[in-house]
N, CA, C and O atoms as CSV, one atom per row, in Angstrom:
chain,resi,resn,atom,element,x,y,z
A,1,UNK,N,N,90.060,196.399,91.004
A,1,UNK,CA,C,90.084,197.313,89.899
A,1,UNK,C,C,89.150,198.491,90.152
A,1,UNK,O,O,89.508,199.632,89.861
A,2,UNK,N,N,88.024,198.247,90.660
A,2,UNK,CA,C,87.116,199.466,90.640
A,2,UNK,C,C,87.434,200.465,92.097
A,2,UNK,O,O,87.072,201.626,92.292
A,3,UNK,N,N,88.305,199.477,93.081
A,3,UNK,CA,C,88.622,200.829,94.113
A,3,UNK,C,C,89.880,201.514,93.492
A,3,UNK,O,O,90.161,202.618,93.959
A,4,UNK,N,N,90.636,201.036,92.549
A,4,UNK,CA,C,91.617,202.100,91.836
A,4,UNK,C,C,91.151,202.856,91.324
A,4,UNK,O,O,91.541,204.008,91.509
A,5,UNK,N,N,89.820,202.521,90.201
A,5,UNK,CA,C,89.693,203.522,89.389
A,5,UNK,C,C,88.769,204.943,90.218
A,5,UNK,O,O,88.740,206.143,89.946
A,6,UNK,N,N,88.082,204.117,91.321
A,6,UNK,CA,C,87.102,205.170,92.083
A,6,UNK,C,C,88.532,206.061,93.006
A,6,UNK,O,O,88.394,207.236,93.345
A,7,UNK,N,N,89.232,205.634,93.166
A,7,UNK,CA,C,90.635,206.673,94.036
A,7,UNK,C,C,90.601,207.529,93.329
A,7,UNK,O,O,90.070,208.599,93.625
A,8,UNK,N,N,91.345,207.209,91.829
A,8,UNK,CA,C,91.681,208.268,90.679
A,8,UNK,C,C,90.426,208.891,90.725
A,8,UNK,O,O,90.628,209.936,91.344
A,9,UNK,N,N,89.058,208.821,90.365
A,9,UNK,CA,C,88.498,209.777,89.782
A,9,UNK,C,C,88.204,210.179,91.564
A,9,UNK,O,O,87.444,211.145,91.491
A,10,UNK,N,N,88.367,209.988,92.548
A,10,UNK,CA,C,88.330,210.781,94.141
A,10,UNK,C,C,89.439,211.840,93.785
A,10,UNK,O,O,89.155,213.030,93.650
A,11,UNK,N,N,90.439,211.456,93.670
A,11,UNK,CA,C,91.758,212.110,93.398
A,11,UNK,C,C,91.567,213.492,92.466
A,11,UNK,O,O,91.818,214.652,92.791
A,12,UNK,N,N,91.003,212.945,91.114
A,12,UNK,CA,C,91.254,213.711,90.437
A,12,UNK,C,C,89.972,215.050,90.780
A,12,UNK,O,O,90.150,216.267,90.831
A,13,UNK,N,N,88.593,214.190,90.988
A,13,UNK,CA,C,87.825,215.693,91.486
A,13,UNK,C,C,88.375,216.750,92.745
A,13,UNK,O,O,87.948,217.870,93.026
A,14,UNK,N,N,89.494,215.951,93.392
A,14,UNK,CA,C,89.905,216.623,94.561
A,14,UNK,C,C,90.641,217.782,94.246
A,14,UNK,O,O,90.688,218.927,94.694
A,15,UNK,N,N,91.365,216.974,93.083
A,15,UNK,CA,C,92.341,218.104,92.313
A,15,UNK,C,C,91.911,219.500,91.812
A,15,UNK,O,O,92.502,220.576,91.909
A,16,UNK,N,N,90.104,219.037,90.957
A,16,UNK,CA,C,89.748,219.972,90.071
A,16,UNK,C,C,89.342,220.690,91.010
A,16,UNK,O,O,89.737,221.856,91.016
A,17,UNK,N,N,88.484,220.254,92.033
A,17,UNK,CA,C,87.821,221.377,93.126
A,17,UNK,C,C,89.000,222.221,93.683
A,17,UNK,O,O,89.003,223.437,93.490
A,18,UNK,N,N,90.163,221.514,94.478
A,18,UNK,CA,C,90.645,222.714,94.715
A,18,UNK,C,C,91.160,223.498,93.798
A,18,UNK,O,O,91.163,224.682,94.137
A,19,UNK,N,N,91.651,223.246,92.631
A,19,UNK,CA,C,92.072,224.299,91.919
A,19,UNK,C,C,91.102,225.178,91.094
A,19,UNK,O,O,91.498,226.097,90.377
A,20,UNK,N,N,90.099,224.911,91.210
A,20,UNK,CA,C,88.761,225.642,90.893
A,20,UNK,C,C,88.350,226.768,92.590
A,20,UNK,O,O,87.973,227.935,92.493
A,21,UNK,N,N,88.508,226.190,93.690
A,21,UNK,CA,C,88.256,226.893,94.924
A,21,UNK,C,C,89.601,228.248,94.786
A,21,UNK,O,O,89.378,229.440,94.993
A,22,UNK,N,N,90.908,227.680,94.406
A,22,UNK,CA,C,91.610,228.618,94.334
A,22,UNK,C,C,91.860,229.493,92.913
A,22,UNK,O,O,92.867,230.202,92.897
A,23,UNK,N,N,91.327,229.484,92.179
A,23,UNK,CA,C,91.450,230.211,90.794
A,23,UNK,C,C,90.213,231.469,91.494
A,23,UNK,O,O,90.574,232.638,91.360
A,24,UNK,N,N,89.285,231.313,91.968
A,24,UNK,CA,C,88.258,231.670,92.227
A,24,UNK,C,C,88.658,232.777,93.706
A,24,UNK,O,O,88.118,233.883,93.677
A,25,UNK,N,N,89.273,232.559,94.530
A,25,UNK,CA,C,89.808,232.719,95.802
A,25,UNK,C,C,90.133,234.307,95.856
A,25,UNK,O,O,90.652,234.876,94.895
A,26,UNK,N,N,89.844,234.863,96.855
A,26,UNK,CA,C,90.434,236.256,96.964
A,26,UNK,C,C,91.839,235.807,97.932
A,26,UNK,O,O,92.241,234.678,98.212
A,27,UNK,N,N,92.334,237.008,98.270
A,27,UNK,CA,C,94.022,236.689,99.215
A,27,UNK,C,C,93.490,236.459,100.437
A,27,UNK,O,O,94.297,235.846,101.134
A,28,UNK,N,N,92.482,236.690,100.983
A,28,UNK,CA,C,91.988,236.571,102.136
A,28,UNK,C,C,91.899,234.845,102.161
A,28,UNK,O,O,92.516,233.969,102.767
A,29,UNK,N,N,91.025,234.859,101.379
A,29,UNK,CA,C,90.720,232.986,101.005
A,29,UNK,C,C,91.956,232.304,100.926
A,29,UNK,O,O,92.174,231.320,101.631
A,30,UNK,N,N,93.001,232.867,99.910
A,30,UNK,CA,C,94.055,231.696,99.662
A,30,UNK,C,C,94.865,231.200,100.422
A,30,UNK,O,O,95.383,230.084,100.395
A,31,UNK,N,N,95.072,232.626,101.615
A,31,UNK,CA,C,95.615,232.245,103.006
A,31,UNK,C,C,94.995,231.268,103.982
A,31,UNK,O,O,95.591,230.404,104.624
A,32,UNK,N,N,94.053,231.469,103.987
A,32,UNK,CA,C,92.814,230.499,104.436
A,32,UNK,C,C,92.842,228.990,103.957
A,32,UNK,O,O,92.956,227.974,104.643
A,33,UNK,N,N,92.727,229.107,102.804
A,33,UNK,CA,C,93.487,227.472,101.965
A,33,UNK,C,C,94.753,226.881,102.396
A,33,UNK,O,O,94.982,225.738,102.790
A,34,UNK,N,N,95.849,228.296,102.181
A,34,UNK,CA,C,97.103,227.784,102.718
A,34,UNK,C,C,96.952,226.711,104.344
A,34,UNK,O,O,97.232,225.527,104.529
A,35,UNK,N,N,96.502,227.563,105.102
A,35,UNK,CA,C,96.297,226.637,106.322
A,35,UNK,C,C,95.669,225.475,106.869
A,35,UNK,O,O,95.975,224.653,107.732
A,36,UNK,N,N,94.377,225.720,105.850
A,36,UNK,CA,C,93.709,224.162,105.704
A,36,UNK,C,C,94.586,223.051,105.334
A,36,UNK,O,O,94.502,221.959,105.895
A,37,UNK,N,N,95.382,223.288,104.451
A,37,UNK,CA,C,96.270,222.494,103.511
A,37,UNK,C,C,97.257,222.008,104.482
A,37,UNK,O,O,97.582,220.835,104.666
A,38,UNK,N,N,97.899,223.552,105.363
A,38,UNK,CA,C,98.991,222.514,106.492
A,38,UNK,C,C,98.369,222.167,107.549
A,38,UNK,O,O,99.232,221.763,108.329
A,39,UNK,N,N,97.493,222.103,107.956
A,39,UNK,CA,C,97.076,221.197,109.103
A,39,UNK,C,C,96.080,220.377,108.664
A,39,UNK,O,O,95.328,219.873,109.498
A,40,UNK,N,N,95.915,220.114,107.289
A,40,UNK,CA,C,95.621,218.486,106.931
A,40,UNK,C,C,97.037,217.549,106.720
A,40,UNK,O,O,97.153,216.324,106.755
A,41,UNK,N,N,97.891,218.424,106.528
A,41,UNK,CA,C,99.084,218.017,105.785
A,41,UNK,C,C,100.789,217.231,106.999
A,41,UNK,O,O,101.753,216.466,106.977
A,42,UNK,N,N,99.684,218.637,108.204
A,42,UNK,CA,C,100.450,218.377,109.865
A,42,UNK,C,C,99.430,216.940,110.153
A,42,UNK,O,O,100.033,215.882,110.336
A,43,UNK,N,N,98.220,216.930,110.180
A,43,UNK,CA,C,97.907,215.567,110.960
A,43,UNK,C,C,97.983,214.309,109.650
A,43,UNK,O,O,97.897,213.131,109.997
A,44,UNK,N,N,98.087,214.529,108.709
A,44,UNK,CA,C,98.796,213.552,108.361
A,44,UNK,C,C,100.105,212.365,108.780
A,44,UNK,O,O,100.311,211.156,108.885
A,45,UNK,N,N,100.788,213.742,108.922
A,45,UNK,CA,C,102.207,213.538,108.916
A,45,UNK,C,C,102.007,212.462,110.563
A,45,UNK,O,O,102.440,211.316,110.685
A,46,UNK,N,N,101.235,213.268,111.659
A,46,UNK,CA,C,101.195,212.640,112.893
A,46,UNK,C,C,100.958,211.483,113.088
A,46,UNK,O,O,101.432,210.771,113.974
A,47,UNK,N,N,99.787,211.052,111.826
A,47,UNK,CA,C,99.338,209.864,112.073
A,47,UNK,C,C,100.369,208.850,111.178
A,47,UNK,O,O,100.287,207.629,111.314
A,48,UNK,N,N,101.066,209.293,110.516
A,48,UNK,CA,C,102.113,208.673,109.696
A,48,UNK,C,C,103.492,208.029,110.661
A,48,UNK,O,O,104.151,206.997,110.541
A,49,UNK,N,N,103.546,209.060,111.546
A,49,UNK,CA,C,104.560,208.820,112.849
A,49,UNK,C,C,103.760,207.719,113.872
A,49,UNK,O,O,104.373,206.961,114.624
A,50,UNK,N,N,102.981,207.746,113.812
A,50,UNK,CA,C,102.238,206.725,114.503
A,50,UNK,C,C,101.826,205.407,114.245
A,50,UNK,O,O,101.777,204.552,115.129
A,51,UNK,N,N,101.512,205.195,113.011
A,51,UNK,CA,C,101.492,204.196,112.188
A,51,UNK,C,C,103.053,203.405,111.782
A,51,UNK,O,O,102.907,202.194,111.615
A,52,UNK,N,N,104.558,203.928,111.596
A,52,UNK,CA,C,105.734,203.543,111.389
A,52,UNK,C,C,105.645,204.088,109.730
A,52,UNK,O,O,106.460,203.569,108.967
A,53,UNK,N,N,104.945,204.833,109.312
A,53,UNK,CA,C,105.300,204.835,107.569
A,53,UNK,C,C,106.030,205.805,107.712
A,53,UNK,O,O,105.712,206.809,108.349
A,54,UNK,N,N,107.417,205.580,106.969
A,54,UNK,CA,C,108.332,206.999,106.957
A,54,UNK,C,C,108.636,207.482,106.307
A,54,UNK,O,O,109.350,208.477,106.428
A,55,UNK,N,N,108.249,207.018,105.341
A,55,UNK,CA,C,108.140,207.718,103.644
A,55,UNK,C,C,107.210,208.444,103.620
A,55,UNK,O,O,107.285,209.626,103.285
A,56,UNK,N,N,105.757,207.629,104.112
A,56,UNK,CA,C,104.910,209.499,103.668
A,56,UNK,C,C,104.731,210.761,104.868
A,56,UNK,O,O,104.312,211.917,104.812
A,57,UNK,N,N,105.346,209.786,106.096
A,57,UNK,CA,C,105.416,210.995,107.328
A,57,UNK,C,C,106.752,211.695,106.470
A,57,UNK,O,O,106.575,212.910,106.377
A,58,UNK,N,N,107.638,211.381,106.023
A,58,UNK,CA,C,108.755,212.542,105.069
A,58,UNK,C,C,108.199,213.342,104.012
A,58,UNK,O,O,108.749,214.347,103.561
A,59,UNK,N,N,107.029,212.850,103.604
A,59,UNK,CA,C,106.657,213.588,102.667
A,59,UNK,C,C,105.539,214.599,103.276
A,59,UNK,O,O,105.675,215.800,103.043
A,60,UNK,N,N,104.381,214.123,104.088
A,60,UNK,CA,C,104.115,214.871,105.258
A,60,UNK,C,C,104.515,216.378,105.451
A,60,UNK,O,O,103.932,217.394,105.075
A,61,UNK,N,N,105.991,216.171,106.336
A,61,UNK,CA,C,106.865,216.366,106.980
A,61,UNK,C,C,107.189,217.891,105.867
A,61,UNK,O,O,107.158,219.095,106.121
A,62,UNK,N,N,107.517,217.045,104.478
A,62,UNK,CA,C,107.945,217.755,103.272
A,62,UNK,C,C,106.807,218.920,103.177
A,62,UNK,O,O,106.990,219.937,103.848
A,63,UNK,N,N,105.890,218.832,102.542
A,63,UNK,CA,C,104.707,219.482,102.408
A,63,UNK,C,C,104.317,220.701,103.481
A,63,UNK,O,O,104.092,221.910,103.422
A,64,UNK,N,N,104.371,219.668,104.486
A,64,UNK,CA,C,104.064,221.613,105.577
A,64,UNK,C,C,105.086,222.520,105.888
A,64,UNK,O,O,105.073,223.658,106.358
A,65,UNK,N,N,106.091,221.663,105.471
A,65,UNK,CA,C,107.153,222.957,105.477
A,65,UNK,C,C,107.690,223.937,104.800
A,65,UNK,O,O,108.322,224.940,105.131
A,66,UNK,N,N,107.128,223.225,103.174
A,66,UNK,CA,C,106.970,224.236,102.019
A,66,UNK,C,C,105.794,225.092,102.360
A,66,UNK,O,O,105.919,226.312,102.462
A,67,UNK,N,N,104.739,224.523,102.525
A,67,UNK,CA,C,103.285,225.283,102.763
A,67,UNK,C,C,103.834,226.371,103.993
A,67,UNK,O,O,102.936,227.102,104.411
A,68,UNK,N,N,104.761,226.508,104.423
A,68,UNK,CA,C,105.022,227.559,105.639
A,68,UNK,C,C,105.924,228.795,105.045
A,68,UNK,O,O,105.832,229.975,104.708
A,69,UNK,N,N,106.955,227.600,105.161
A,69,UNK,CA,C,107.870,228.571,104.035
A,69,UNK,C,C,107.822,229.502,102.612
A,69,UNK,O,O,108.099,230.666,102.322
A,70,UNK,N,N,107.320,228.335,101.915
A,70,UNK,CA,C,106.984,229.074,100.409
A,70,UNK,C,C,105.396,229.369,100.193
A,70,UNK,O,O,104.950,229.573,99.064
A,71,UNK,N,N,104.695,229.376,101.186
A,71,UNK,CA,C,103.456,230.094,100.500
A,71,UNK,C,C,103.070,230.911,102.197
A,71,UNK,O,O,102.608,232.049,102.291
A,72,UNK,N,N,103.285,230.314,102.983
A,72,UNK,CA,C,102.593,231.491,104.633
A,72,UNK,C,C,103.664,232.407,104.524
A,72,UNK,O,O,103.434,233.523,104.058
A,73,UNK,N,N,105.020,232.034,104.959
A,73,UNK,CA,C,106.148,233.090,104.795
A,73,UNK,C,C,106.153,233.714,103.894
A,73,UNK,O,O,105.825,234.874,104.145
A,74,UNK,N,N,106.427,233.485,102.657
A,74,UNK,CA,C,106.178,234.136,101.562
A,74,UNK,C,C,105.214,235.180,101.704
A,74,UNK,O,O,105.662,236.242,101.273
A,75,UNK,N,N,103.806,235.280,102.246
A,75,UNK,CA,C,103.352,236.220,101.450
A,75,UNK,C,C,103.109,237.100,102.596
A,75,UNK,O,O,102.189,237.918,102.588
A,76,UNK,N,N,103.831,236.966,103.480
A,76,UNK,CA,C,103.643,238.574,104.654
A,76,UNK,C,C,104.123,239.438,104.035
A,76,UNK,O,O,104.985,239.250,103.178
A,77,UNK,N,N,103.674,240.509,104.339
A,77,UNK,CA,C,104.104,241.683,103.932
A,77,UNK,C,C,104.907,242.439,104.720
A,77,UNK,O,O,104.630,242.909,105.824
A,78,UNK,N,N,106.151,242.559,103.961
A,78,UNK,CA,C,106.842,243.296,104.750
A,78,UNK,C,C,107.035,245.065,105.642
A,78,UNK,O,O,108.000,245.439,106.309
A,79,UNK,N,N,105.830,245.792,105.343
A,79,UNK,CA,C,105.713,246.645,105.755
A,79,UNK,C,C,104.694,246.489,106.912
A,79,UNK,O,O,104.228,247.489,107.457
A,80,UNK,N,N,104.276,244.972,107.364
A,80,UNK,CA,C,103.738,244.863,109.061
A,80,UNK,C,C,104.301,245.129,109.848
A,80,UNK,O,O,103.618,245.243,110.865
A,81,UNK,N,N,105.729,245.406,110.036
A,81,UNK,CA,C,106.347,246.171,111.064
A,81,UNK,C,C,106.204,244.393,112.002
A,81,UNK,O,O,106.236,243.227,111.607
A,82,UNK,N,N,106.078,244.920,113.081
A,82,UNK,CA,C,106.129,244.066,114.620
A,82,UNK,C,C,105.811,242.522,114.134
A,82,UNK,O,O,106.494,241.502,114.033
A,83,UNK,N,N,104.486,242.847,113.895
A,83,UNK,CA,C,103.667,241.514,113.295
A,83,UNK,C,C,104.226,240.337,111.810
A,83,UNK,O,O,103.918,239.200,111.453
A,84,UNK,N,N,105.115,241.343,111.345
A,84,UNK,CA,C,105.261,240.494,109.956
A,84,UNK,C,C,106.448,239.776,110.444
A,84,UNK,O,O,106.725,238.653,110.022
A,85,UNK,N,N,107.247,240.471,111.432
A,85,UNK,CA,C,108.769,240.050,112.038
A,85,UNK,C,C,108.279,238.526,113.001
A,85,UNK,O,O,108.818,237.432,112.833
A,86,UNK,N,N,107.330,238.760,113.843
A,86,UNK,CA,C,106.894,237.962,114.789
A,86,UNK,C,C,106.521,236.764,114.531
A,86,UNK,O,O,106.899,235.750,115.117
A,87,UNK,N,N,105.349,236.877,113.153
A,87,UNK,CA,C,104.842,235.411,112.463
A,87,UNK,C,C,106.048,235.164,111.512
A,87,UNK,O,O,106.110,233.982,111.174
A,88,UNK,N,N,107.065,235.986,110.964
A,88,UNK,CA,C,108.621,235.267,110.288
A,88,UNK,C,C,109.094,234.240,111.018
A,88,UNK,O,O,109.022,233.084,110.603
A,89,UNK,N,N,109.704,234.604,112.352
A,89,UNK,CA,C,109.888,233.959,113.593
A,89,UNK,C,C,109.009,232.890,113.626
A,89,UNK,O,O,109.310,231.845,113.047
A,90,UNK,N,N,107.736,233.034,114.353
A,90,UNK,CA,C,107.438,231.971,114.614
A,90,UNK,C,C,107.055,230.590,113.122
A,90,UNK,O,O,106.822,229.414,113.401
A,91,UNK,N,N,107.076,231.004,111.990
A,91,UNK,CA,C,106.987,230.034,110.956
A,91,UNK,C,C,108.504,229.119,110.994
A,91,UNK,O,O,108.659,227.899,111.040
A,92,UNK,N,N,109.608,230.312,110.953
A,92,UNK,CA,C,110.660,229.319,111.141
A,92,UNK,C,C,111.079,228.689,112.533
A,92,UNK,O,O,112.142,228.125,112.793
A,93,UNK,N,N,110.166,228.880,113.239
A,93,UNK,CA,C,110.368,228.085,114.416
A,93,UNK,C,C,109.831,226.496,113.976
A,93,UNK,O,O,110.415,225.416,114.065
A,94,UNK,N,N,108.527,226.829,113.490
A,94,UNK,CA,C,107.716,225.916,113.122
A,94,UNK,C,C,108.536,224.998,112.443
A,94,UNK,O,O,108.868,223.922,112.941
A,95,UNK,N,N,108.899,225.408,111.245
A,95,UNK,CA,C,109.541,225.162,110.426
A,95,UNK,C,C,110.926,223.549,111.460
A,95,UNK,O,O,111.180,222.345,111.511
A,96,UNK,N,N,111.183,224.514,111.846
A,96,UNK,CA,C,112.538,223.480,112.631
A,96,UNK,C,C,111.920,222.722,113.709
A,96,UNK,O,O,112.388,221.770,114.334
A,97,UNK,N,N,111.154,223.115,113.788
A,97,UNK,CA,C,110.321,222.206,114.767
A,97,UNK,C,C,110.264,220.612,114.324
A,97,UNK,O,O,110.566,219.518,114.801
A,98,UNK,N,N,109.657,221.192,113.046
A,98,UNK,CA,C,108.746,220.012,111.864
A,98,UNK,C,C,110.381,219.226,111.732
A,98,UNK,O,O,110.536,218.038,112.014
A,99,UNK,N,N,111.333,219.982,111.334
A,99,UNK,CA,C,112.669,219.116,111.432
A,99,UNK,C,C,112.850,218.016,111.985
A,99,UNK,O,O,113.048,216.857,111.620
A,100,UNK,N,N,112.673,218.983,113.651
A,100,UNK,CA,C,113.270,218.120,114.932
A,100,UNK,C,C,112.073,216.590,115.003
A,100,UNK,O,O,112.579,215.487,115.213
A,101,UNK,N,N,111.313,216.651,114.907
A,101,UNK,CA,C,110.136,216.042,114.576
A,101,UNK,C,C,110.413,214.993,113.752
A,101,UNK,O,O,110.376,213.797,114.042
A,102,UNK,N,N,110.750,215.604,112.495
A,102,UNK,CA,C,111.015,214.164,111.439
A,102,UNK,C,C,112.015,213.342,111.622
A,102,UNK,O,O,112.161,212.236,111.101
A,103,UNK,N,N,113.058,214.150,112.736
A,103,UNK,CA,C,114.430,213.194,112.912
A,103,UNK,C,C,114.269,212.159,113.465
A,103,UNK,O,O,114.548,210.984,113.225
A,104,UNK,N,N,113.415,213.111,114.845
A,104,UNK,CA,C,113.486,212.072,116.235
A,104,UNK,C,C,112.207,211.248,116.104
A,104,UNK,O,O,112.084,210.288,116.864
A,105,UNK,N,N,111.233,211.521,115.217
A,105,UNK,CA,C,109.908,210.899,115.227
A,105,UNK,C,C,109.506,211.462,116.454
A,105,UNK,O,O,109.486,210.613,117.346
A,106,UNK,N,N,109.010,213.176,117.003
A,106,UNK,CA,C,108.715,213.233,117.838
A,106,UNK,C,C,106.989,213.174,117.701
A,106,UNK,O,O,106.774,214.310,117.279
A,107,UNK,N,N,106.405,212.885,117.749
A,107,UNK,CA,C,105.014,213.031,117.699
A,107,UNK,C,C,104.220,214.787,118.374
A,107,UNK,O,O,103.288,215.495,117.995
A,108,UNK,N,N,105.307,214.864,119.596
A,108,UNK,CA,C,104.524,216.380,120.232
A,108,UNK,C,C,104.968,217.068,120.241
A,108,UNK,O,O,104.724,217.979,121.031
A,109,UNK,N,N,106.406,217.129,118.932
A,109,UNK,CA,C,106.992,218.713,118.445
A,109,UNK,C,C,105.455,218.904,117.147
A,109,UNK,O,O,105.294,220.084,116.837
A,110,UNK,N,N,104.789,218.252,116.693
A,110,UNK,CA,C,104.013,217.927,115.192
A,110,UNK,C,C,102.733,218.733,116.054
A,110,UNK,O,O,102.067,219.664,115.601
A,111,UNK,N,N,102.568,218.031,117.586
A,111,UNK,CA,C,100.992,218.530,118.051
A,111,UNK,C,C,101.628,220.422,118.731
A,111,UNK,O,O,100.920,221.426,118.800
A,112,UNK,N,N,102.946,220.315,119.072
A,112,UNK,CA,C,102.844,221.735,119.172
A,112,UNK,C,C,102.270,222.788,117.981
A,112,UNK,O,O,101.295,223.533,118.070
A,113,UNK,N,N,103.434,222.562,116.529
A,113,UNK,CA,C,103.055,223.063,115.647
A,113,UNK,C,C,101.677,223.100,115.102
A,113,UNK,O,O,101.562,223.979,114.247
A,114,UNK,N,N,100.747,222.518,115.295
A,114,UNK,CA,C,99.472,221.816,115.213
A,114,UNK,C,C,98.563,223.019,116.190
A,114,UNK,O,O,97.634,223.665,115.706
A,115,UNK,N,N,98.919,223.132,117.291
A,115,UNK,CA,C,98.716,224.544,117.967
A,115,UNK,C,C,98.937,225.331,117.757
A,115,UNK,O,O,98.017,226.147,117.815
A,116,UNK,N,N,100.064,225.758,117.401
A,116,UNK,CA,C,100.703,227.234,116.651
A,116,UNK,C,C,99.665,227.861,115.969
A,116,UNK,O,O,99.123,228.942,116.203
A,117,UNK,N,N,99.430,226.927,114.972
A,117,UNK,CA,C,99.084,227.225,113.564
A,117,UNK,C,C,97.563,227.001,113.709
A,117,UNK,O,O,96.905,227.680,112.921
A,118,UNK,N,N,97.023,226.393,114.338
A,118,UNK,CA,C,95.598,226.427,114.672
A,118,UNK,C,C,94.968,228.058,115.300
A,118,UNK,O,O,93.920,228.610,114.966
A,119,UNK,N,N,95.788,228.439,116.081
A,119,UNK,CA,C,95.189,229.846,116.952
A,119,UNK,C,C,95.556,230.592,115.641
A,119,UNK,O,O,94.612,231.206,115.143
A,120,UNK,N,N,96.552,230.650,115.090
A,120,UNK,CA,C,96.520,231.747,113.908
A,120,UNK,C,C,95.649,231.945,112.923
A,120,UNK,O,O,95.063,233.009,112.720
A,121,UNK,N,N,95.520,230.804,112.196
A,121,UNK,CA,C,94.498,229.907,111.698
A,121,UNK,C,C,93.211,230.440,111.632
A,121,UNK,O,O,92.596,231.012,110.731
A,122,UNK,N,N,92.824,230.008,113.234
A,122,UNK,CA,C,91.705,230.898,113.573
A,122,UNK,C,C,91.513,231.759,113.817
A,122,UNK,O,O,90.384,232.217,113.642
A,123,UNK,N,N,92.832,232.705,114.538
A,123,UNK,CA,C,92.278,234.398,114.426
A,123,UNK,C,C,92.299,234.809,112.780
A,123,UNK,O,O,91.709,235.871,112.582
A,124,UNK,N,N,92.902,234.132,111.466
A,124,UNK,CA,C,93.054,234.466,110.283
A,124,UNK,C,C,91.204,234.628,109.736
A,124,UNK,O,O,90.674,235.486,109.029
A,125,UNK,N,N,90.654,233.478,110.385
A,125,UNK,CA,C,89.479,233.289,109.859
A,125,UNK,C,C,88.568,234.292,110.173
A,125,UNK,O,O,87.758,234.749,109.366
A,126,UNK,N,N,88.723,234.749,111.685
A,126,UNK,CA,C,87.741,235.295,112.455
A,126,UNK,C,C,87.930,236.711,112.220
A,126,UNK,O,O,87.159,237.559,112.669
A,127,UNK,N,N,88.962,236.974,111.511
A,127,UNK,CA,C,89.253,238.506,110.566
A,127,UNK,C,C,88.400,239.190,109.591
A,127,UNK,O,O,87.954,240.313,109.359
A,128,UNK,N,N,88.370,237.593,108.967
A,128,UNK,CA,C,87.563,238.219,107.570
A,128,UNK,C,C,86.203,238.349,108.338
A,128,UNK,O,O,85.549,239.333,107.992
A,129,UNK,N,N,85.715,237.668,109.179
A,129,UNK,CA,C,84.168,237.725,110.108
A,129,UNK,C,C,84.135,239.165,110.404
A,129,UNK,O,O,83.296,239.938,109.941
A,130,UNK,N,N,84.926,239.428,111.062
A,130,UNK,CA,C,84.691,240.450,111.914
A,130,UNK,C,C,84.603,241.882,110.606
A,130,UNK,O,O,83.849,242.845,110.747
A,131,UNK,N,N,85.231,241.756,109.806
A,131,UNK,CA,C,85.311,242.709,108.857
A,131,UNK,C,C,84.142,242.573,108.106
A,131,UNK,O,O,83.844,243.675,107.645
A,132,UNK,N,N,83.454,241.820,107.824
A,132,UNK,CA,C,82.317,241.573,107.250
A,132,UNK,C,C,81.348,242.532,107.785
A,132,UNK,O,O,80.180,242.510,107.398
């Protein structure tokens, strides 16, 4: 009984913090969140493929591909010219990647994407640095 109730209230401060980190968040930040979110959400999924659970590697699976689609894709701007076309591309690469991945249970289509999105990731971060 008391490791349920200590989950929920883990759970639920997890909830309030991030949605307190993002109410608070400039666009610089939320993009920044966005990616934390899929590559907690990518090594999840990996270790889910590894373990045999295929319900939450689908849900996994589910999650970073919205987080690509409906919130990274989503919010390029379309007047980047070269750059906004290039990371389109490569998200829906990602994107089908994460597919091919959930079909076949590939484990190192998950660690490619896992790379992708890490170097971006980090040049995203090292932006706001440098502008500072």
């Amino acid at each position: 009984m008391y490791t349920s109730v200590s989950h929920r209230m883990a759970s639920t401060y997890q909830r309030v913090g991030t949605e307190s980190r993002v109410d608070s968040a400039s666009p610089h930040e939320l993009i920044v969140l966005l990616f934390d979110g899929l590559l907690e959400s990518l090594s999840l999924a990996k270790l889910h493929m590894q373990s045999g659970n295929m319900a939450a590697k689908g849900e996994a699976i589910r999650k970073s591909t919205r987080i690509i689609s409906e919130g990274l894709k989503a919010s390029l701007d379309i007047r980047g010219g070269d750059l906004t076309n290039n990371l389109s591309m490569l998200y829906d690469y990602c994107v089908a990647s994460l597919m091919e991945a959930h079909l076949k249970n590939n484990v190192e289509l998950v660690d490619e994407v896992i790379t992708l999105i890490s170097q971006i990731a980090d040049s995203w971060k090292n932006m706001n640095r440098r502008a500072s």
